[in-house]
ZAKEPA-143343 format. One line per 8 residues: number of its first residue (from 1); for each residue x, y, z of C-alpha. Coordinates in steps of 0.5 Angstrom, whole numbers, m for minus. Last residue first. Layout:
<recs>
NUM) X/Y/Z | ...
</recs>
This chain:
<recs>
279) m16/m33/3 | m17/m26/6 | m16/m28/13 | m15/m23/18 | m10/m23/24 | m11/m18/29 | m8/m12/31 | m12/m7/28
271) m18/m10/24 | m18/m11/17 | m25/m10/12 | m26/m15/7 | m30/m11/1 | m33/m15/m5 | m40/m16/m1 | m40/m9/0
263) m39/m7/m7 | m47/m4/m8 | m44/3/m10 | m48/5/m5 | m45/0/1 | m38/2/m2 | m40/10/m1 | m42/8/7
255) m37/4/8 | m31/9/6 | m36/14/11 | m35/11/16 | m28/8/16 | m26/15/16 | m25/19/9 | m22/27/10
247) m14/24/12 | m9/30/13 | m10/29/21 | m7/22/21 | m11/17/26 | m15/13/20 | m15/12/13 | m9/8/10
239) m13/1/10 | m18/m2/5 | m18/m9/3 | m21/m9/m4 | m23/m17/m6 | m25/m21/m14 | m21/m15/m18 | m25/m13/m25
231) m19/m9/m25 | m24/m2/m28 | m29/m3/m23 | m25/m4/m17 | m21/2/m19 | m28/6/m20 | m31/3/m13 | m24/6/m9
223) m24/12/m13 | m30/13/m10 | m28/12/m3 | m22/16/m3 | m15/15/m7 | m8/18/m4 | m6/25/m6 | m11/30/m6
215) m9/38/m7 | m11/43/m2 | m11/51/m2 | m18/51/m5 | m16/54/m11 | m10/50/m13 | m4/53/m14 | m2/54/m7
207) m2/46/m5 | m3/44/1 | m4/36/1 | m9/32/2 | m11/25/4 | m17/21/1 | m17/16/6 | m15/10/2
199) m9/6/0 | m11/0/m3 | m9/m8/m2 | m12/m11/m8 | m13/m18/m8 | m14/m23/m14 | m12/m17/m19 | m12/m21/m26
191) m6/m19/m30 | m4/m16/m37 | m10/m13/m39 | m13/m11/m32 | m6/m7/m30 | m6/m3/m37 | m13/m1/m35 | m11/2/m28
183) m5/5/m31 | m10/8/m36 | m15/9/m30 | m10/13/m25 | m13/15/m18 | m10/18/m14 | m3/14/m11 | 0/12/m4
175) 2/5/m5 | m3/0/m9 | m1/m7/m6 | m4/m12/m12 | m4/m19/m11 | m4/m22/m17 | m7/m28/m22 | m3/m29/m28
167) m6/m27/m35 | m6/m32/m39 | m13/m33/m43 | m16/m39/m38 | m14/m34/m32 | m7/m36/m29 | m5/m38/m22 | m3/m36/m15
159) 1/m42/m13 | 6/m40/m18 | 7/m34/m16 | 6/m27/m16 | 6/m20/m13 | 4/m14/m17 | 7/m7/m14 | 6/0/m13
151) 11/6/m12 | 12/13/m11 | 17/18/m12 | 16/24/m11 | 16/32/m15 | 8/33/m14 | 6/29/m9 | 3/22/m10
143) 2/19/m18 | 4/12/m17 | 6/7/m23 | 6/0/m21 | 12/m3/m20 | 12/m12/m21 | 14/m17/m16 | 15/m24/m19
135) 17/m30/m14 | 20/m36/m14 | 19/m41/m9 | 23/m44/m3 | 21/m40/2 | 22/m33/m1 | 27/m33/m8 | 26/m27/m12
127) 25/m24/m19 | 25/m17/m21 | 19/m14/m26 | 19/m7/m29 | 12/m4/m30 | 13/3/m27 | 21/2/m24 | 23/m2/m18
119) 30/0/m14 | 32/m6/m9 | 35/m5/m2 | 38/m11/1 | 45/m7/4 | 42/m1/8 | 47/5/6 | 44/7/0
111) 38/7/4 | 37/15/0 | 40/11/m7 | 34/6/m7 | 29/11/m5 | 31/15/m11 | 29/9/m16 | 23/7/m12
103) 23/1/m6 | 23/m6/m5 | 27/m8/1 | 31/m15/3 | 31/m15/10 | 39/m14/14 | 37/m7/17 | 30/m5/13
95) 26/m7/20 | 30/m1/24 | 27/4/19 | 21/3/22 | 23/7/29 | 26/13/24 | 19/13/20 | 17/10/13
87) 10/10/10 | 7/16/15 | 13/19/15 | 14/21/8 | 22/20/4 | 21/12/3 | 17/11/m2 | 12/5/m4
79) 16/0/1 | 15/m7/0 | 20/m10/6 | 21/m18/5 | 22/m24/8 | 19/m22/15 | 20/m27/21 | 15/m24/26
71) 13/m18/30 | 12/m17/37 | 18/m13/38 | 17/m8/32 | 11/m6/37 | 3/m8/36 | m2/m4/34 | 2/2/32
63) 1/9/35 | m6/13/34 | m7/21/34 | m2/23/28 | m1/30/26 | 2/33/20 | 4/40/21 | 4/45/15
55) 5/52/17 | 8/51/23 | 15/53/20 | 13/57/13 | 11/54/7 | 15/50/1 | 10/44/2 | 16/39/5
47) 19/44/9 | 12/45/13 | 13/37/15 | 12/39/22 | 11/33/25 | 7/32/31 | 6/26/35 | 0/22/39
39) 3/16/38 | 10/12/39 | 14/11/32 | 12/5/29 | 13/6/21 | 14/0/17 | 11/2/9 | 8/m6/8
31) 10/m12/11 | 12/m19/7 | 11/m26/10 | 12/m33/7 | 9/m38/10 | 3/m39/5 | 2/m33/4 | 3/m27/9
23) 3/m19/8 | 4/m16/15 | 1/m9/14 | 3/m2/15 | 0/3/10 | m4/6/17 | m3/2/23 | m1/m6/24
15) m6/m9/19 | m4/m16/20 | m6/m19/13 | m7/m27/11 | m7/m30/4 | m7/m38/3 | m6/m40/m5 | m8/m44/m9
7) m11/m40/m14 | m13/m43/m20 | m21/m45/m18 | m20/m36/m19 | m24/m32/m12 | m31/m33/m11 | m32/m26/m5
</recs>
C-alpha cells in the first residue's frame, strides 16, 4: 500500500458500528455518521418508503463497539445526512451538542438548533481550524434515497501534500451513495484520494417503480473496485456492510469480489472496537 513521499501525515480509524468511524490525523480527531442506540432493535421506516406501518422495518442485530463514553476528544462530526437511523440516531445526537458538524443543506436547517452545524454543497470548500492547522473539507456529490440529501467530503491539509501536477492529496469519506463515475472523474482530476473510506454493503431500499421492488442505494463490492479504479486512489477502507437487515454484501462476499478484481493488496480491513492504523 505505497502512499505519496508528499503525505506526511499519520491516519487512524476506529471503526464504532456501521458508518460510525473515529477518523484520527496527527491529533486531530473527526468521527462519522454517530449512531449508538443500544442493538438489536427494529425501526419501522415504512413512512420513509410511502408504505404501510410494518411494510418496511429496518433491523439492526449489532450495537456499538464501544459506548458515547468511551470516546475521545472529538474535534469534528462528518455527518453525511442526518434524517436515517443508521447514520444519525437519538443516542448519536448527544455528540452534535457543542461540536462542530458538517452536514448537507436540509440537514443544517433540521439541527438548527444545535449551534455548530455547518451546511455543504457538492464541490464547495469550508475552511476550519482543528489542532492548530488549517484545514480544507470539501462535499462530494451523494445519490441515496430518491428525494434526500446526502453528502461526501474530501479532507485536507497541509500536511497531507500535493502530487507533482498540483493536485492536493485527500482523505475521502464517501457517505451513503451508488456509484457515480462522473462525480468520480471529476474527484480524480482535481484531487489525489490517498484514503478512501467507502460506504459499502449494496443496501436496498423498496422501491415500487422498480421491477424487482427494490432500488440499490449505497455501493456494493464491484462498484467499490470501479471507484478504486477511477480515483487511482493508493487505500480503500471498507465499512457499512454488517448488522442491518437492509445490507446484501458481508464482509465475505466484499472479500471475495476484491480478491478477483486482484485489489486485495489495496484493501485495509477495520476491526470493531479496535484502532487500525492506515498510515
Amino acid at each position: 500500500m505505497a502512499v505519496p513521499a508528499s503525505f506526511k501525515s499519520k491516519v487512524a480509524i476506529t471503526h464504532i458500528t456501521t458508518a460510525t468511524a473515529i477518523l484520527e490525523f496527527d491529533g486531530v480527531t473527526f468521527i462519522t455518521d454517530p449512531i449508538f442506540d443500544d442493538a438489536p432493535q427494529d425501526y419501522d421506516l415504512s413512512h420513509l418508503a410511502g408504505m404501510k406501518p410494518g411494510e418496511f422495518v429496518l433491523s439492526v442485530t449489532e450495537g456499538p463497539k464501544l459506548s458515547i463514553k468511551q470516546l475521545p476528544v472529538i474535534d469534528a462530526v462528518l455527518l453525511s445526512h442526518e434524517d436515517h437511523v443508521d447514520n444519525l440516531d437519538q443516542t448519536g445526537r448527544q455528540l452534535l451538542l457543542g461540536r462542530q458538524v458538517i452536514t448537507t443543506p436540509d440537514g443544517a436547517r433540521n439541527l438548527y438548533d444545535y449551534p455548530g452545524v455547518f451546511a455543504i454543497q457538492p464541490w464547495q470548500t469550508l475552511d476550519f481550524h482543528f489542532g492548530g492547522e488549517e484545514w480544507k473539507v470539501t462535499g462530494t456529490p451523494c445519490v441515496h434515497v430518491p428525494g434526500g440529501e446526502v453528502t461526501g467530503f474530501l479532507l485536507h491539509k497541509d500536511s497531507f501534500g500535493v502530487q507533482p501536477d498540483g493536485r492536493p492529496n485527500v482523505f475521502y469519506f464517501t457517505g451513503d451513495t451508488i456509484l457515480l463515475e462522473e462525480e468520480l472523474e471529476k474527484i480524480r482530476k482535481q484531487y489525489h484520494v490517498v484514503v478512501a473510506l467507502a460506504n459499502l454493503g449494496q443496501a436496498m431500499s423498496p422501491d415500487p417503480n422498480s421491477p424487482t421492488g427494490f432500488s440499490q442505494i449505497t455501493m456494493g463490492g464491484k462498484d467499490a473496485v470501479r471507484m478504486l479504479e477511477i480515483l487511482g486512489a493508493d487505500i480503500l477502507v471498507p465499512m457499512h456492510f454488517e448488522s442491518w437487515s437492509h445490507f446484501t454484501q458481508n464482509g465475505e462476499a466484499l472479500k471475495n469480489i476484491f480478491r478477483d478484481a486482484g485489489i486485495a493488496d489495496k484493501v485495509k480491513w477495520l476491526t470493531s472496537g479496535a484502532r487500525t492504523t492506515i498510515i
